[in-house]
C-alpha positions in Angstrom: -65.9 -45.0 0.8 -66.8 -45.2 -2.8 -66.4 -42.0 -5.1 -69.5 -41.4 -5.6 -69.8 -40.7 -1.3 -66.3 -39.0 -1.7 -67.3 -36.5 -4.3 -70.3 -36.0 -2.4 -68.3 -35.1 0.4 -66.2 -32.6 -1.3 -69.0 -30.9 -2.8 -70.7 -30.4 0.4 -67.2 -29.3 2.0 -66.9 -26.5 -0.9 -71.2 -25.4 -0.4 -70.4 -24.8 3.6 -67.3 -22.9 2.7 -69.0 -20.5 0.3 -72.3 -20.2 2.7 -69.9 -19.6 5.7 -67.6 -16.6 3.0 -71.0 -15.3 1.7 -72.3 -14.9 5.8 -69.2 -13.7 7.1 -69.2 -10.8 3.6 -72.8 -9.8 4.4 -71.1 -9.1 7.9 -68.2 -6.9 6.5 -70.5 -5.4 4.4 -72.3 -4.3 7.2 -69.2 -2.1 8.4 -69.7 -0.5 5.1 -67.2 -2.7 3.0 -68.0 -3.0 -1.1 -69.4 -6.5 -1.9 -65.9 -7.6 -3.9 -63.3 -6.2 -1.3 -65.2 -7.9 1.7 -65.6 -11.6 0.2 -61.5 -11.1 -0.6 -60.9 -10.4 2.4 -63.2 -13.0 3.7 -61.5 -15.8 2.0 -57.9 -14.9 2.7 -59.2 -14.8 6.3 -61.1 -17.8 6.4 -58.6 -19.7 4.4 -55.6 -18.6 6.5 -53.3 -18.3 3.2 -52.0 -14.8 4.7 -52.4 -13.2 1.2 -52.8 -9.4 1.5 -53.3 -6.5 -0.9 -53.9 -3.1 0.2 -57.0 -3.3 0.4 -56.4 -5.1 3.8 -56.0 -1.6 5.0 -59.6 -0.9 5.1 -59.9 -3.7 7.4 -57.4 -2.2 10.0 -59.0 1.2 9.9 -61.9 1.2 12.0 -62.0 -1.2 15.3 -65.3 -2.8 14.9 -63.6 -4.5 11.8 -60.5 -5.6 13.4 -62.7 -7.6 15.9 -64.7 -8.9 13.2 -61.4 -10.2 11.1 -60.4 -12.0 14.9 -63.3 -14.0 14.7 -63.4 -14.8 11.0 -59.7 -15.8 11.5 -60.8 -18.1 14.7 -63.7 -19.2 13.3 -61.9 -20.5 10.5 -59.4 -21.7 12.5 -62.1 -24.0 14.1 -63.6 -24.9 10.9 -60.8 -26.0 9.1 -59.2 -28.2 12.2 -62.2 -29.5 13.9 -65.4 -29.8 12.1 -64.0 -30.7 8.5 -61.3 -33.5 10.0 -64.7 -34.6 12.4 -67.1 -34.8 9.3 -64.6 -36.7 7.1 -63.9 -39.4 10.1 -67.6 -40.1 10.3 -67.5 -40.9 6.6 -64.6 -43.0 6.6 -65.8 -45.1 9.5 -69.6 -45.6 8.0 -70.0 -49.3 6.6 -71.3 -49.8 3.3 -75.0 -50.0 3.8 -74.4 -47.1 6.5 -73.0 -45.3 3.8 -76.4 -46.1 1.2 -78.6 -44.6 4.5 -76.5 -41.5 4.9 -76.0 -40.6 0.9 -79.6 -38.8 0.8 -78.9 -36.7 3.8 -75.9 -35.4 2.3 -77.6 -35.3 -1.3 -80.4 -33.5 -0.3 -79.1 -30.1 1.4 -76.8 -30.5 -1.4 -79.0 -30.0 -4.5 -80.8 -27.2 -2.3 -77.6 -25.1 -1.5 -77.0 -25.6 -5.5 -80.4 -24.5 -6.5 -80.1 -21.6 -4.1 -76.8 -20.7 -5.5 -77.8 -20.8 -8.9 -80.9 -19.0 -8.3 -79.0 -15.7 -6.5 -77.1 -15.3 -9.5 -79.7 -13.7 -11.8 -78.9 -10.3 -11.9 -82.9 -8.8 -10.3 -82.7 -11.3 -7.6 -79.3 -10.4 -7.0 -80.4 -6.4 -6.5 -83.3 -7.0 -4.7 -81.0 -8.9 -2.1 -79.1 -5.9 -2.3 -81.7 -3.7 -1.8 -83.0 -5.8 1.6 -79.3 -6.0 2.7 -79.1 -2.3 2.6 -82.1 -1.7 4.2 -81.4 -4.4 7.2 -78.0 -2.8 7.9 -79.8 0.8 7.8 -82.1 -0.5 10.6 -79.3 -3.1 12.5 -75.7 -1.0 12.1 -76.4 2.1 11.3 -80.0 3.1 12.2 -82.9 4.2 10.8 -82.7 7.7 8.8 -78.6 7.6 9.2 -76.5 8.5 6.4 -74.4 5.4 5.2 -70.4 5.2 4.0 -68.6 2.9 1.9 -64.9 2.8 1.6 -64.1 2.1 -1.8 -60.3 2.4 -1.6 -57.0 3.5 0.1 -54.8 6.1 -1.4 -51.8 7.5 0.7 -53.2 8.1 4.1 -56.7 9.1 2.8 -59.9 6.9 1.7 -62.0 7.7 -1.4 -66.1 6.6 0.1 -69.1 6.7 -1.1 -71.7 8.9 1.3 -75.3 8.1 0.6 -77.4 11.5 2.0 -80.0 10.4 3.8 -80.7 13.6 5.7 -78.4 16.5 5.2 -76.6 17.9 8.4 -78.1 21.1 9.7 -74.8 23.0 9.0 -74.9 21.9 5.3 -78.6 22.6 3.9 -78.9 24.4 1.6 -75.8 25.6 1.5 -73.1 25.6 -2.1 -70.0 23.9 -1.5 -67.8 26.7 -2.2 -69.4 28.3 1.2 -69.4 25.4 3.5 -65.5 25.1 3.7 -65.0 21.4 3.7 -61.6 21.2 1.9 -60.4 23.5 4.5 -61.8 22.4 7.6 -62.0 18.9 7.4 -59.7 18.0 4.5 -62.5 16.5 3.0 -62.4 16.9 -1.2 -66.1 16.1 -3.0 -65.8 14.7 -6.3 -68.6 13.4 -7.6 -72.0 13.7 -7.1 -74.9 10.9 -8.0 -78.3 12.3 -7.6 -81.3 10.3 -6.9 -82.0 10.2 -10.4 -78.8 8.4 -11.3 -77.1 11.2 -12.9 -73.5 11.5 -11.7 -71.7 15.0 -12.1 -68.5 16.7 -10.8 -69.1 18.5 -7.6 -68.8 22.1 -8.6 -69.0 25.4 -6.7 -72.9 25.6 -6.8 -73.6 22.5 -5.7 -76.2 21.9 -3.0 -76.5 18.7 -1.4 -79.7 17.2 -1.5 -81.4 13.9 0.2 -80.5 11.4 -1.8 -77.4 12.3 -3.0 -74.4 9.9 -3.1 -70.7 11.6 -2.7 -67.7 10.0 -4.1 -65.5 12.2 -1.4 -61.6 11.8 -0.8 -60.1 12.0 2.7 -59.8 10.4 6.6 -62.5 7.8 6.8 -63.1 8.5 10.3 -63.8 12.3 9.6 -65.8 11.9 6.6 -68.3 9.5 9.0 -68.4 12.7 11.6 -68.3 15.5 9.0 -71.7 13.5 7.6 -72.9 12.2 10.6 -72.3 8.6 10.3 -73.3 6.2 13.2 -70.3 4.4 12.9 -67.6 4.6 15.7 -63.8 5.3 15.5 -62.9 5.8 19.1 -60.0 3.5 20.5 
C-alpha cells in the first residue's frame, strides 16, 4: 500500500467517524440535549476513552438516554473492532493495480463528505439545519404543538432547562407568576424569560407567560417536563 492509498484510508476512517458522532448527536439532541454537550458525550462514548465530566449526569437522568448511550457504546464497540480492522485488511491485501481501480471509490465519497462538511459550516446553513432539526424532533419525539426542554446543566441535585412555550398549560394562562405558586409547589425557580421577540428579562412577579416564551427555569428535570407538559417520559 502506497501513502498516497494510506492517507486516503485515514481520511476516510476520520469522515465515517465524524458522520457516525454528528448522527448519533442529532439523536441525543433529540432527548433534548444542547448541541455541544451531546457531541461530547458522543465521542467519549463512541471512542470508549471513559472520560467523564458532569455533564455525563444529564445522560443518566432520564431512561430513554441511558438506552441510547448502550447502543452508542455497542455500536462503537462494533465499529472500532469489526468494520475498521475489516476495511483496513481489504486494503492491505489489494495488489497494485487493484489498488489503482479502488482509489476513485474511496476518492470520490471522500471529496463529497468534505464538501458537505465544509459547506454546514456557514453559519445560515448551519441555523436553517437547526431550524429543520427542531422542527423534525417537534413532529418525531415530542409531537406536534408540545412544549420542548433542554437541559443546559447540572447543579446540586437540580437542572437549570430551557422550556420553549408552545402552548401554555390551562392552569397557567394568564396567570402572574407570583399567583401560580411554582416555587412552592413544584420547586421549580423561573429565571429568565426570552420572548418571541428575542428580548430576555428576569422573570418578575407580573410576569405572564406567553406562547412563545422560552424559560431559563432551575429545578428536577423530570418535574419541570410535567409541570410544562412535556412529552418526554421519566417513569422506571
Amino acid at each position: 500500500m502506497n501513502i498516497y492509498v494510506a492517507f486516503s484510508l485515514f481520511s476516510l476512517m476520520i469522515l465515517l467517524y465524524w458522520v457516525i458522532t454528528e448522527l448519533f448527536t442529532i439523536i441525543f439532541r433529540f432527548t433534548g440535549l444542547p448541541d455541544e454537550k451531546a457531541r461530547f458525550q458522543v465521542i467519549s462514548l463512541l471512542t470508549g476513552c471513559g472520560f467523564t465530566t458532569r455533564e455525563s449526569e444529564m445522560i443518566l437522568t432520564t431512561r430513554p438516554r441511558r438506552r441510547l448511550a448502550r447502543i452508542t457504546m455497542l455500536f462503537g464497540y462494533v465499529f472500532n473492532i469489526t468494520i475498521v480492522s475489516a476495511f483496513v485488511n481489504v486494503f492491505l491485501s489489494l495488489k497494485a493495480p487493484q489498488i489503482g481501480s479502488y482509489l476513485p471509490a474511496v476518492l470520490i465519497p471522500l471529496v463529497v463528505v468534505s464538501i458537505i462538511f465544509v459547506f454546514i459550516r456557514v453559519p445560515a446553513v448551519r441555523a436553517w439545519g437547526d431550524r429543520q432539526l427542531e422542527h423534525l424532533a417537534d413532529r418525531v419525539v415530542r409531537g406536534e404543538g408540545g412544549n420542548t426542554v433542554m437541559a443546559l446543566d447540572n447543579i446540586g441535585k437540580g437542572t437549570i432547562a430551557l422550556v420553549t412555550l408552545k402552548n401554555i398549560p390551562e392552569e397557567y394562562f394568564g396567570i402572574p407568576l407570583s399567583r401560580l405558586g411554582l416555587r412552592a409547589e413544584t420547586g421549580i425557580l423561573v429565571m429568565l424569560v426570552e420572548t418571541k421577540d428575542g428580548k430576555t428579562e428576569p422573570a418578575g412577579a407580573d410576569t405572564v407567560f406567553q406562547v412563545g416564551d422560552k424559560l431559563t427555569v432551575y429545578g428536577d428535570y423530570p418535574t419541570i417536563c410535567r409541570t410544562f407538559h412535556a412529552r418526554e417520559r421519566f417513569e422506571e
